[in-house]
N, CA, C and O atoms as a printed pandas DataFrame, in Angstrom:
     atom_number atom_name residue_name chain_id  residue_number  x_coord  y_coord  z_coord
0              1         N          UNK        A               1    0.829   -1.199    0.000
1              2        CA          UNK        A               1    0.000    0.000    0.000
2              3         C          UNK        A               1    0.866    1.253    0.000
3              4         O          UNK        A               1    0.396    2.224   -0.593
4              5         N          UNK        A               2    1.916    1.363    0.506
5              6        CA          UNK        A               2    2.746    2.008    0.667
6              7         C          UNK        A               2    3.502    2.493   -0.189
7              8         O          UNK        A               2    3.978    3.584    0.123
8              9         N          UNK        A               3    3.991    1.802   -1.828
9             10        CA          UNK        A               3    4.344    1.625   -2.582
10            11         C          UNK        A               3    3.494    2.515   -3.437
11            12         O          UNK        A               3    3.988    3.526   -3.935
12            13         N          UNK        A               4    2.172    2.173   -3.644
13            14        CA          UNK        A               4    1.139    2.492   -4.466
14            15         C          UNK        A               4    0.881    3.726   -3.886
15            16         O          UNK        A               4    0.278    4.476   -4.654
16            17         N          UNK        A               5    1.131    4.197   -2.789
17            18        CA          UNK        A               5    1.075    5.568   -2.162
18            19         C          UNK        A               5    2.178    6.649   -2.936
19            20         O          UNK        A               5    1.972    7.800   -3.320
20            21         N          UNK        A               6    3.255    5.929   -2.999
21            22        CA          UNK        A               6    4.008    6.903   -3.354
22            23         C          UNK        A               6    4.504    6.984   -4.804
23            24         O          UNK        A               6    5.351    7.788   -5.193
24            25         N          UNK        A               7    3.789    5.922   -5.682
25            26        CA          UNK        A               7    3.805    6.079   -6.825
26            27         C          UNK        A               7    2.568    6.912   -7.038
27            28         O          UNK        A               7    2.828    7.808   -7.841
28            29         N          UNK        A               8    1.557    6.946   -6.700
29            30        CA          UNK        A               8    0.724    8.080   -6.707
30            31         C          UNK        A               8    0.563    9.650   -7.043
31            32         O          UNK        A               8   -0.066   10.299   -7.879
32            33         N          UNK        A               9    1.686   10.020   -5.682
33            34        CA          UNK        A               9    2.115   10.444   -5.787
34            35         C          UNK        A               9    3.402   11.257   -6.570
35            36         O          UNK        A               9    3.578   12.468   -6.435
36            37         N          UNK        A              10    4.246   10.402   -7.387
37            38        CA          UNK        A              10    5.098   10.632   -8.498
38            39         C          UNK        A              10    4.263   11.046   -9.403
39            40         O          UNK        A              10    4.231   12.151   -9.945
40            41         N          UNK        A              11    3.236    9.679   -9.639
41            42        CA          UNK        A              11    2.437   10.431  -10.950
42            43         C          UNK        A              11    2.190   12.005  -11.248
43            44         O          UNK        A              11    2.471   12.645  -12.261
44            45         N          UNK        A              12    1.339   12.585   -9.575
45            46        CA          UNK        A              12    0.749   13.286   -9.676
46            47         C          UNK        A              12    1.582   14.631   -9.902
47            48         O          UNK        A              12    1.249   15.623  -10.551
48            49         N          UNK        A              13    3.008   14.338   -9.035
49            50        CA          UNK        A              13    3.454   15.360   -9.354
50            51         C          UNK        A              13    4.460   15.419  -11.059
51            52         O          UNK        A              13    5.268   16.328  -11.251
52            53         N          UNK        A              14    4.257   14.530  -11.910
53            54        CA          UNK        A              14    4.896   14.416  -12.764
54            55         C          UNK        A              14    3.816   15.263  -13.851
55            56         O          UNK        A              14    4.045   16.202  -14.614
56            57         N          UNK        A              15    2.404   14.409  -13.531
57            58        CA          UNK        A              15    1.145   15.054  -14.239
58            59         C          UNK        A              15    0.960   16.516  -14.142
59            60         O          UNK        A              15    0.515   17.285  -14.994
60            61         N          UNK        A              16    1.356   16.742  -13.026
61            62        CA          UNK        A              16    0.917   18.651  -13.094
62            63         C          UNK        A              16    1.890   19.189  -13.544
63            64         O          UNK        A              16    1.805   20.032  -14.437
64            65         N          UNK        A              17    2.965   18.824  -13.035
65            66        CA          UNK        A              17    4.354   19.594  -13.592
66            67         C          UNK        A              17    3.838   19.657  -15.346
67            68         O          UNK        A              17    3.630   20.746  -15.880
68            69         N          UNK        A              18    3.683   18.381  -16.077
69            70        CA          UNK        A              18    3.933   18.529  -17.491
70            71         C          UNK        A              18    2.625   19.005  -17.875
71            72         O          UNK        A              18    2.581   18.873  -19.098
72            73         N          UNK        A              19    1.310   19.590  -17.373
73            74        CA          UNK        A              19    0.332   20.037  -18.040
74            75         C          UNK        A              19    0.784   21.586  -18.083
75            76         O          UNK        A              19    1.714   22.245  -17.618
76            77         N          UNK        A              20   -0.593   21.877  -19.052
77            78        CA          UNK        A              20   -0.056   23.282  -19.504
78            79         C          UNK        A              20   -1.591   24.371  -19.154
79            80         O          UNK        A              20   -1.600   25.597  -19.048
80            81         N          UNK        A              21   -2.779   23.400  -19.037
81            82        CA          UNK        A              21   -3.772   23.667  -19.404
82            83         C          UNK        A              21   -4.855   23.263  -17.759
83            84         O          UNK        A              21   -4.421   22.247  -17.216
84            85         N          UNK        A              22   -5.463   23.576  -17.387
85            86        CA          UNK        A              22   -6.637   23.190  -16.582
86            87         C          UNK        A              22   -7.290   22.140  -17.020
87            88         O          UNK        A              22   -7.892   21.629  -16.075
88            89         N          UNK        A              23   -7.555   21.242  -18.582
89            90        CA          UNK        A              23   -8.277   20.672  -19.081
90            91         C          UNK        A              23   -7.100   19.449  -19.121
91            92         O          UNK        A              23   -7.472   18.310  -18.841
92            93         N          UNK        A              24   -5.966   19.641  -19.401
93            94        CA          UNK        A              24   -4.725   19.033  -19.171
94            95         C          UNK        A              24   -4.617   18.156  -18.136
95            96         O          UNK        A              24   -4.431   16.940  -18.184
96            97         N          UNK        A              25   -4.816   19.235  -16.723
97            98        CA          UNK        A              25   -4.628   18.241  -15.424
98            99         C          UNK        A              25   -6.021   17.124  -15.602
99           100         O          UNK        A              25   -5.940   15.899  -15.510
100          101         N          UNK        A              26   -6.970   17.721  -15.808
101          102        CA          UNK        A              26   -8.398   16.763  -15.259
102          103         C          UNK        A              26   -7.762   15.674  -16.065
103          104         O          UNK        A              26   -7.525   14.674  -15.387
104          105         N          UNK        A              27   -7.339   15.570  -17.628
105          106        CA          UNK        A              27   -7.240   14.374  -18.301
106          107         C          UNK        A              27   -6.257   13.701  -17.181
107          108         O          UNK        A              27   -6.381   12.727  -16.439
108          109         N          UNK        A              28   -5.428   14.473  -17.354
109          110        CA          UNK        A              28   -4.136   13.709  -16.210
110          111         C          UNK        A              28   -4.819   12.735  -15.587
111          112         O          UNK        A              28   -4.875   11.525  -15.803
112          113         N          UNK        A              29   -5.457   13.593  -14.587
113          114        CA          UNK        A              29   -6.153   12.960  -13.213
114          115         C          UNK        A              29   -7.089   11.976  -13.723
115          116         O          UNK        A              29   -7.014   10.877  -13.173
116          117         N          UNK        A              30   -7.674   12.064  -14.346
117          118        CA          UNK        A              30   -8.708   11.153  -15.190
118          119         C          UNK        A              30   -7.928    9.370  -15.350
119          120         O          UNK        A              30   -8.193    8.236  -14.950
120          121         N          UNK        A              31   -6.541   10.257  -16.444
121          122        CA          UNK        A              31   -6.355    8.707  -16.451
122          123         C          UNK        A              31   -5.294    7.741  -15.659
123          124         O          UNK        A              31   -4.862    6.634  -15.978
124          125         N          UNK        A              32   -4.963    8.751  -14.237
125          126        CA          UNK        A              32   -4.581    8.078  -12.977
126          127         C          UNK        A              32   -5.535    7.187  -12.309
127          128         O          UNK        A              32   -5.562    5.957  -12.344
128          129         N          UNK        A              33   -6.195    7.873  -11.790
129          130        CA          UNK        A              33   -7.883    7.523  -11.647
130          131         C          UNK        A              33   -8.102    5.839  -12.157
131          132         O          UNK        A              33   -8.632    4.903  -11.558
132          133         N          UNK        A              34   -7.489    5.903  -13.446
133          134        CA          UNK        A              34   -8.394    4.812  -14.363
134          135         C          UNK        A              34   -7.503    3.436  -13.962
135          136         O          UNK        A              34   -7.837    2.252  -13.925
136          137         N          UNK        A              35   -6.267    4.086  -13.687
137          138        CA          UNK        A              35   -4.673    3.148  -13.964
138          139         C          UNK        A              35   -5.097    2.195  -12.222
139          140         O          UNK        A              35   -4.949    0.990  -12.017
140          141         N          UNK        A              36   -5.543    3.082  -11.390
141          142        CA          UNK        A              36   -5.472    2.927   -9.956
142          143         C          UNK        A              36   -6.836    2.126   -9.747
143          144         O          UNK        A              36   -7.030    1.350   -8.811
144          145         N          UNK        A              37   -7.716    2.415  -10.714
145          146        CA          UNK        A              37   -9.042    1.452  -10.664
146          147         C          UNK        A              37   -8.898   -0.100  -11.125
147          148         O          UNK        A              37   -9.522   -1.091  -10.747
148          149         N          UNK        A              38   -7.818    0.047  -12.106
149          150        CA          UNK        A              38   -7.437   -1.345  -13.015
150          151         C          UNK        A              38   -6.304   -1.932  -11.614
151          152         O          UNK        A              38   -6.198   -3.131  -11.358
152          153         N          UNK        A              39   -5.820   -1.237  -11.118
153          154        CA          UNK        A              39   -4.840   -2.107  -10.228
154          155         C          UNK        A              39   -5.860   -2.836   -9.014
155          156         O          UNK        A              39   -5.865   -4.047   -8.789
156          157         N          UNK        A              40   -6.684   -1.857   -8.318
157          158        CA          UNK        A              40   -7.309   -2.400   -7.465
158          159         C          UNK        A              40   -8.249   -3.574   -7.811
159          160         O          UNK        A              40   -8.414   -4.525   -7.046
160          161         N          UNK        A              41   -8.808   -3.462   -8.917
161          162        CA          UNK        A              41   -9.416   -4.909   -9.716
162          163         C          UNK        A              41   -8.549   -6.085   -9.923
163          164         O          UNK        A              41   -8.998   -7.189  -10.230
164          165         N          UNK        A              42   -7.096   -5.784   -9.719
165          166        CA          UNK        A              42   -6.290   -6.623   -9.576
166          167         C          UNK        A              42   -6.162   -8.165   -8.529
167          168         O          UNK        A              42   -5.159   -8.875   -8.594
């Protein structure tokens, strides 16, 4: 859990850093969201 915490976290700060746009982050976040739904179905 711990792991998945702080890759999370990387993402997120990797995702905002490289957006440019407000519409940018939501996709970001969107398809973290999606990555973290497919793991927990795991």
């Amino acid at each position: 859990m711990r792991l998945v915490l702080i890759l999370f976290s990387l993402m997120m700060f990797i995702g905002l850093s490289g957006c440019e746009t407000i519409q940018g982050i939501g996709k970001d976040l969107q398809n973290i969201g999606k990555s973290l739904e497919k793991k927990s179905k795991e």
